[in-house]
Backbone atoms as SQL, in Angstrom:
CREATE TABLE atoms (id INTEGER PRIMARY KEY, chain TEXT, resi INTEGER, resn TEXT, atom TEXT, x REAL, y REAL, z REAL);
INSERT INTO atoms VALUES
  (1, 'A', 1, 'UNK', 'N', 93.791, 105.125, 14.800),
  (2, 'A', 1, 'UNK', 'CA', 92.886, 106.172, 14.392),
  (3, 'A', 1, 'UNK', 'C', 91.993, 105.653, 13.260),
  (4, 'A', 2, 'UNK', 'N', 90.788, 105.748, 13.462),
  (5, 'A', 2, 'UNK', 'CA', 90.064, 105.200, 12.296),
  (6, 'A', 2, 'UNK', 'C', 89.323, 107.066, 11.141),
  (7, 'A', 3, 'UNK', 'N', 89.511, 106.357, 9.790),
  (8, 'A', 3, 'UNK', 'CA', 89.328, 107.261, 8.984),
  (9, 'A', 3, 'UNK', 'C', 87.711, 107.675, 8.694),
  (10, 'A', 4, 'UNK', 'N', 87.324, 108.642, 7.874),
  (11, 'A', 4, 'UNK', 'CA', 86.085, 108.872, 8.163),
  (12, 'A', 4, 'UNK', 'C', 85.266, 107.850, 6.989),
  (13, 'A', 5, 'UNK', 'N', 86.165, 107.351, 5.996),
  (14, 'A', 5, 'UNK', 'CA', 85.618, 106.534, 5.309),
  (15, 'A', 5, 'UNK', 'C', 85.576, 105.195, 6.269),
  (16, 'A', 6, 'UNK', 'N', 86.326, 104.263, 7.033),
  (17, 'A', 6, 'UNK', 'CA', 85.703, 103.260, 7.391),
  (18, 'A', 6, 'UNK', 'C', 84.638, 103.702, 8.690),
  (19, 'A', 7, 'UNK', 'N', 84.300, 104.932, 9.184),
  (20, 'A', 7, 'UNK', 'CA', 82.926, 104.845, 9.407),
  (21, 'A', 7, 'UNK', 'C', 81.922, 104.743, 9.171),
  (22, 'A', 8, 'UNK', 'N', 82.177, 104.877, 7.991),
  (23, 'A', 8, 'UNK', 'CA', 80.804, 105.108, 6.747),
  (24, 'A', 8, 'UNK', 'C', 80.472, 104.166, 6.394),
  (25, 'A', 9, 'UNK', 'N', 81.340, 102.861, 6.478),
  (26, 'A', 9, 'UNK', 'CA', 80.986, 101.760, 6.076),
  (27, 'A', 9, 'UNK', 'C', 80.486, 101.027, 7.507),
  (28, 'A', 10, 'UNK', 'N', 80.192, 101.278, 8.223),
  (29, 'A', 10, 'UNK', 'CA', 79.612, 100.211, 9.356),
  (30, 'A', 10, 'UNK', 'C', 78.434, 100.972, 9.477),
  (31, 'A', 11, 'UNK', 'N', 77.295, 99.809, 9.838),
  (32, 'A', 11, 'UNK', 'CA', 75.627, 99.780, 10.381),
  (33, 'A', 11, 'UNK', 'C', 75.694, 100.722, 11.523),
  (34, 'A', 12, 'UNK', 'N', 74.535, 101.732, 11.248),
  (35, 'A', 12, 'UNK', 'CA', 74.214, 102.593, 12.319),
  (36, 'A', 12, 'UNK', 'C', 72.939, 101.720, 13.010),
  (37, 'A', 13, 'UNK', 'N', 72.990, 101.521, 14.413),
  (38, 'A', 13, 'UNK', 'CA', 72.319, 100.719, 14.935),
  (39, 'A', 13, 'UNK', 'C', 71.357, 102.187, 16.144),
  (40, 'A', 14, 'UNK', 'N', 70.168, 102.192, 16.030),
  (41, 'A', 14, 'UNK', 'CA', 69.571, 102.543, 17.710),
  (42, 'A', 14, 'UNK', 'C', 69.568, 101.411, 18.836),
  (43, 'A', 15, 'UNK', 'N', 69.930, 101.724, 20.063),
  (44, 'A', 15, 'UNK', 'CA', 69.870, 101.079, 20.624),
  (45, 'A', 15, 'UNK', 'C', 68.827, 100.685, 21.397),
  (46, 'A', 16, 'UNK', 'N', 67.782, 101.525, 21.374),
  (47, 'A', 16, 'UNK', 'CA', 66.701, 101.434, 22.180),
  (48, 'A', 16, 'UNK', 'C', 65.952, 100.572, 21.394),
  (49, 'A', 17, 'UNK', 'N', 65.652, 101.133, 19.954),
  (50, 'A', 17, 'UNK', 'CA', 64.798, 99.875, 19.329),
  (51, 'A', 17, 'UNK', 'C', 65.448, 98.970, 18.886),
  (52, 'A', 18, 'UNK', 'N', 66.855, 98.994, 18.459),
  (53, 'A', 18, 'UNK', 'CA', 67.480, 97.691, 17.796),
  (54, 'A', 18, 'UNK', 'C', 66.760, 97.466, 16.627),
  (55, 'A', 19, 'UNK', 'N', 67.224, 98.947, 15.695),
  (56, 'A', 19, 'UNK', 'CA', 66.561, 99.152, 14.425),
  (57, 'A', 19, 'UNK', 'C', 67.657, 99.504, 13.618),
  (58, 'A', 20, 'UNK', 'N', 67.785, 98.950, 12.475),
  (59, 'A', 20, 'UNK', 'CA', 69.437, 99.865, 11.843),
  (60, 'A', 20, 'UNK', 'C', 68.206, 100.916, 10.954),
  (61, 'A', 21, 'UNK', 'N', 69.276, 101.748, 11.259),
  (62, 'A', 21, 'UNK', 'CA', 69.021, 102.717, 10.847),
  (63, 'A', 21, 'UNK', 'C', 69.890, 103.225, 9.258),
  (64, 'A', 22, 'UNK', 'N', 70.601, 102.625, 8.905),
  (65, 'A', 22, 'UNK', 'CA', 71.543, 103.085, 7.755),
  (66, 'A', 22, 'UNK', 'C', 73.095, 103.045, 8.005),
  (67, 'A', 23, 'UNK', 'N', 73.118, 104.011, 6.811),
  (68, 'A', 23, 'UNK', 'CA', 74.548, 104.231, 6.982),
  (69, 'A', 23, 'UNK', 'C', 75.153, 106.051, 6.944),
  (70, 'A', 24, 'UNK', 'N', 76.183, 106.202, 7.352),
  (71, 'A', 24, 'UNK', 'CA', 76.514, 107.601, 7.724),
  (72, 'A', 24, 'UNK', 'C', 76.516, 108.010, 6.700),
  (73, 'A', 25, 'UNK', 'N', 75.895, 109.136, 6.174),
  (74, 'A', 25, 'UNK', 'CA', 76.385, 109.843, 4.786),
  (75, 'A', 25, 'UNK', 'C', 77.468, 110.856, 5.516),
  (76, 'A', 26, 'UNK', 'N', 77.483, 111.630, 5.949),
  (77, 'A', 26, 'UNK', 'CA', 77.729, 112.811, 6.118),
  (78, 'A', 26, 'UNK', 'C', 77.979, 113.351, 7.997),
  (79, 'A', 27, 'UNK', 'N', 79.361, 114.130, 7.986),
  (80, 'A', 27, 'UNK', 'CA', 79.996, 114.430, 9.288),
  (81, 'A', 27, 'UNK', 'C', 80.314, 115.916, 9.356),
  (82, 'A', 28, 'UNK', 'N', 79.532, 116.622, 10.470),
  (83, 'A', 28, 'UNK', 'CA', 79.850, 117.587, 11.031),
  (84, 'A', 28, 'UNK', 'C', 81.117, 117.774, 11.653),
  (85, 'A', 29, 'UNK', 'N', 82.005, 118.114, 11.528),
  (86, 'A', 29, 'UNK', 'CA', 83.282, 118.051, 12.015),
  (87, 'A', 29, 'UNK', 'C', 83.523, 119.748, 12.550),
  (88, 'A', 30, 'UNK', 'N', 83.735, 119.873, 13.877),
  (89, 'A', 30, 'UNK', 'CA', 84.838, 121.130, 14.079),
  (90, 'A', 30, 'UNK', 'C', 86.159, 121.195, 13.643),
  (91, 'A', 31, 'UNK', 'N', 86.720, 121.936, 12.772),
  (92, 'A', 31, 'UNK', 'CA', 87.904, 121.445, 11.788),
  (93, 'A', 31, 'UNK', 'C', 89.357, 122.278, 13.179),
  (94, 'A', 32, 'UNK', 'N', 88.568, 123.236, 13.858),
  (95, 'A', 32, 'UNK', 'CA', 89.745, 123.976, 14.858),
  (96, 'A', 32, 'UNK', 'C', 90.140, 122.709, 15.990),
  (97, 'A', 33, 'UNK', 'N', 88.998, 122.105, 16.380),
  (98, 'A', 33, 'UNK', 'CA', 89.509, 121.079, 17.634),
  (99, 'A', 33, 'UNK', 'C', 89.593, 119.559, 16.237),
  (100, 'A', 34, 'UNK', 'N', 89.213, 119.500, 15.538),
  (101, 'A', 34, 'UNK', 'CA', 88.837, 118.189, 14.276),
  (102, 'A', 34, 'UNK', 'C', 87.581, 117.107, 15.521),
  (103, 'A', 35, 'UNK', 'N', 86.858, 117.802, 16.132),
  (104, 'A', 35, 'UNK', 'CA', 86.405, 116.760, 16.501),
  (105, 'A', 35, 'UNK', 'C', 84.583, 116.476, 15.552),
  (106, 'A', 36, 'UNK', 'N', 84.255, 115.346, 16.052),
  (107, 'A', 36, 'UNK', 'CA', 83.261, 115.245, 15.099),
  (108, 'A', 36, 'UNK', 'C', 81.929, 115.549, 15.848),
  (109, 'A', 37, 'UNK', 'N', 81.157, 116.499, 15.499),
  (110, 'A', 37, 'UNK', 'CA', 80.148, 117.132, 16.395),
  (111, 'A', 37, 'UNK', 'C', 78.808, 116.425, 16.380),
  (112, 'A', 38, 'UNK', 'N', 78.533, 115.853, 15.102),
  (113, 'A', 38, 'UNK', 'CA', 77.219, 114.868, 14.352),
  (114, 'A', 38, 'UNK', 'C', 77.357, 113.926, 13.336),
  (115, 'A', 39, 'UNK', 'N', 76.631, 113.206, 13.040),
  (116, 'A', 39, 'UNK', 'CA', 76.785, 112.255, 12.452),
  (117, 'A', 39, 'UNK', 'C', 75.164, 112.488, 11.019),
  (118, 'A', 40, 'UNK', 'N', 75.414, 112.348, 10.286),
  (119, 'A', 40, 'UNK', 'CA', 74.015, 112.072, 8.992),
  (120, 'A', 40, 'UNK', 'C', 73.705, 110.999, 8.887),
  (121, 'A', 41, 'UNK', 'N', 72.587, 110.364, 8.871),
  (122, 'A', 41, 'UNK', 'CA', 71.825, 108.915, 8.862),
  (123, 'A', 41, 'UNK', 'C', 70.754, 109.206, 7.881),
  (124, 'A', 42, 'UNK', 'N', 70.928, 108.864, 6.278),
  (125, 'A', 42, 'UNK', 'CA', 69.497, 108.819, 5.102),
  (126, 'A', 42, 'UNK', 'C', 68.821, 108.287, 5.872),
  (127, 'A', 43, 'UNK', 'N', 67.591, 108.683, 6.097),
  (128, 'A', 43, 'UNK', 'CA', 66.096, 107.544, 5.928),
  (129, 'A', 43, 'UNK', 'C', 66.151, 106.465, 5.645),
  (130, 'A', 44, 'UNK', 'N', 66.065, 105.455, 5.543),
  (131, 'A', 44, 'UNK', 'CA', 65.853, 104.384, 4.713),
  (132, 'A', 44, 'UNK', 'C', 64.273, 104.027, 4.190),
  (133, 'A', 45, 'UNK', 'N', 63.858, 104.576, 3.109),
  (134, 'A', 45, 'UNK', 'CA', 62.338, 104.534, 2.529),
  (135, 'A', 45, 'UNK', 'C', 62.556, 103.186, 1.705),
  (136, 'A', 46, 'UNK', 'N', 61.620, 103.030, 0.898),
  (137, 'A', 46, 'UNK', 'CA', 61.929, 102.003, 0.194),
  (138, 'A', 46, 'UNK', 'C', 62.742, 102.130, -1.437),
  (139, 'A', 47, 'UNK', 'N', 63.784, 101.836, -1.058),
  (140, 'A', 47, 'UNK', 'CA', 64.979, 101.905, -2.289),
  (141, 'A', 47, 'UNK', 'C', 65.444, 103.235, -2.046),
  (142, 'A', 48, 'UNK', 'N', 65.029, 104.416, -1.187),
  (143, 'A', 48, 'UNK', 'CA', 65.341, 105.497, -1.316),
  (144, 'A', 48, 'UNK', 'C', 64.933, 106.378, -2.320),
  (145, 'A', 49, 'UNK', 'N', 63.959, 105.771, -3.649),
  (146, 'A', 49, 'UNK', 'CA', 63.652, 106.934, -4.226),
  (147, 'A', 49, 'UNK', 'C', 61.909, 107.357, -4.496),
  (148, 'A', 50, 'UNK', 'N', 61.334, 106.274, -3.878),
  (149, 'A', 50, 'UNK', 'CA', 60.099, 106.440, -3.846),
  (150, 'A', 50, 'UNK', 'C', 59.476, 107.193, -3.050),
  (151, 'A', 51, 'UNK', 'N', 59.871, 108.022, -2.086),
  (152, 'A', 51, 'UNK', 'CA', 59.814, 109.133, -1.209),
  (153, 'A', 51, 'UNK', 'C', 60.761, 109.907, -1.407),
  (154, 'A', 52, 'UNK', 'N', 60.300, 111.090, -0.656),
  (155, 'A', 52, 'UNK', 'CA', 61.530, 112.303, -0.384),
  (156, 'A', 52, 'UNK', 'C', 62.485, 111.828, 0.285),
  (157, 'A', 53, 'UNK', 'N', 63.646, 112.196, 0.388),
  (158, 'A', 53, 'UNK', 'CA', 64.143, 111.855, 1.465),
  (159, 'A', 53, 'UNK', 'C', 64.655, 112.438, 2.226),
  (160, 'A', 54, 'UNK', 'N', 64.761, 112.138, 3.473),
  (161, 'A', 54, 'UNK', 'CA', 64.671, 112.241, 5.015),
  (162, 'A', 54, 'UNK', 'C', 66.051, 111.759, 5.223),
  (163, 'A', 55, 'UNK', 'N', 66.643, 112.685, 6.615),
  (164, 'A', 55, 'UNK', 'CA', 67.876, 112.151, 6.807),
  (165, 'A', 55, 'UNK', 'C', 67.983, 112.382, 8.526),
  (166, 'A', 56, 'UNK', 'N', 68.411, 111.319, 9.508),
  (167, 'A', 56, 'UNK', 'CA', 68.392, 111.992, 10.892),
  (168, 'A', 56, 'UNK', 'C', 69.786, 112.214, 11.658),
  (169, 'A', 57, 'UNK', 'N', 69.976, 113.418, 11.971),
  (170, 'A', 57, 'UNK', 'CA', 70.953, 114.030, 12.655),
  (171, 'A', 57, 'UNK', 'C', 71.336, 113.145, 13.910),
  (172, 'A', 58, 'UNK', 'N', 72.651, 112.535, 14.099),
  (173, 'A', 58, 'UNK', 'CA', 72.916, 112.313, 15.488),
  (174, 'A', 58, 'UNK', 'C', 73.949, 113.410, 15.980),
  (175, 'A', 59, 'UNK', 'N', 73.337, 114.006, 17.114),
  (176, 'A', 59, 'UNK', 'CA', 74.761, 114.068, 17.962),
  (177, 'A', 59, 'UNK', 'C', 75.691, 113.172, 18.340),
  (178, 'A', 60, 'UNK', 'N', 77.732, 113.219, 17.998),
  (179, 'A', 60, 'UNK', 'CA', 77.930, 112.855, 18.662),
  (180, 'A', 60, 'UNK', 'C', 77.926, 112.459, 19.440),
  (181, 'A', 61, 'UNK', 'N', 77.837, 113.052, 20.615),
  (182, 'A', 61, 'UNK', 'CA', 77.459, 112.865, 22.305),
  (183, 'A', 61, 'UNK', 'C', 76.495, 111.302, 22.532),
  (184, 'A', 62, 'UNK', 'N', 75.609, 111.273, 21.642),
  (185, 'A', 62, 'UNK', 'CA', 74.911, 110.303, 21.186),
  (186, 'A', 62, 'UNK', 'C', 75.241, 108.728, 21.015),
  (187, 'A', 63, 'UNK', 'N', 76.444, 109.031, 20.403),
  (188, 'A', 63, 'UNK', 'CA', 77.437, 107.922, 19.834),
  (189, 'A', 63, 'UNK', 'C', 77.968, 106.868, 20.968),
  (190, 'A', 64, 'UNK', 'N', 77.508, 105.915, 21.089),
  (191, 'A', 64, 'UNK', 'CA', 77.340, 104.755, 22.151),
  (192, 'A', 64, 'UNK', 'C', 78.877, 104.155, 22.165),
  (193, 'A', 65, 'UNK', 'N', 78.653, 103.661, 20.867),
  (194, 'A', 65, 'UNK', 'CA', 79.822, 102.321, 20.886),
  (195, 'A', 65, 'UNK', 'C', 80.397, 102.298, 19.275),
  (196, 'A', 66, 'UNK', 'N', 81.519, 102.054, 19.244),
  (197, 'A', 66, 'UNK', 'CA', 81.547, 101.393, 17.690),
  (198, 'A', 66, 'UNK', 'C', 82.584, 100.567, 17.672),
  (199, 'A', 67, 'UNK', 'N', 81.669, 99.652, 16.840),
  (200, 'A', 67, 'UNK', 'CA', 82.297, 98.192, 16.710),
  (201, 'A', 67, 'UNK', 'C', 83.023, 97.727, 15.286),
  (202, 'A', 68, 'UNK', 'N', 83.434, 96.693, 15.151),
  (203, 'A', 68, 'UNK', 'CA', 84.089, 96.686, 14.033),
  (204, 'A', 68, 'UNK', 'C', 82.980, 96.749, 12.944),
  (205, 'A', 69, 'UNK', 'N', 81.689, 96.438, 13.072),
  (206, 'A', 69, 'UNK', 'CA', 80.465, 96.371, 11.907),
  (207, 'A', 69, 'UNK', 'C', 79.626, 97.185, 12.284),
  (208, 'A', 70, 'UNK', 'N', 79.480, 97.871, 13.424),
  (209, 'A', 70, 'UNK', 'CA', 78.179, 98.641, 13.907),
  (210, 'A', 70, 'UNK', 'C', 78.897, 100.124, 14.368),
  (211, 'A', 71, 'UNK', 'N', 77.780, 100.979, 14.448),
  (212, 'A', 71, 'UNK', 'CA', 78.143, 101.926, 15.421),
  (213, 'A', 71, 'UNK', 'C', 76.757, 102.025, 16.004),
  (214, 'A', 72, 'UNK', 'N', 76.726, 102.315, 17.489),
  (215, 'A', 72, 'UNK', 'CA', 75.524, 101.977, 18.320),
  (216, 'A', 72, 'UNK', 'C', 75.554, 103.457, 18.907),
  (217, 'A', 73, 'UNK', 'N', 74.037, 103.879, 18.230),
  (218, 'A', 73, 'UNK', 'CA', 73.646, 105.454, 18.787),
  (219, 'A', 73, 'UNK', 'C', 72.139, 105.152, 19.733),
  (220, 'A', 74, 'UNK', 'N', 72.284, 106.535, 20.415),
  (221, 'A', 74, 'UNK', 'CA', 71.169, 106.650, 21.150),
  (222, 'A', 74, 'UNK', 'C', 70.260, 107.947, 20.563),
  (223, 'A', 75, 'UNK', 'N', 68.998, 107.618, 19.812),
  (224, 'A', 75, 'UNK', 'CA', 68.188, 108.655, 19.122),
  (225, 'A', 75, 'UNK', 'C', 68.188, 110.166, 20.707);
């Protein structure tokens, strides 16, 4: 079973562009079934504070693959 902290630590990858996209801040979880419904991805602007920031929602469902360093979503 992997914990929600070592997800957080692996590269969110798209797969279509083969763009990382960040890292997970933040998990929608259904706490009645515990399953995980979405995933949070910051923006990545430059350094993060020179813009607002922006954050993009994955669905689960979304969620391709995860590897020991990546997790591979489909926008």
């Amino acid at each position: 079973m992997m914990r929600s902290f070592d997800l957080r630590q692996k590269k969110v990858i798209d797969v279509e562009t083969a763009e990382l996209m960040g890292y997970i801040r933040d998990m929608d979880i259904d706490f009645e079934t515990g399953r995980i419904k979405s995933v949070t991805i910051p923006h990545r602007g430059f350094w993060g504070f020179l813009k607002k920031s922006k954050s993009v929602t994955v669905p689960w469902n979304k969620v391709i693959a995860i590897g020991s360093e990546f997790v591979i979503v489909k926008k």
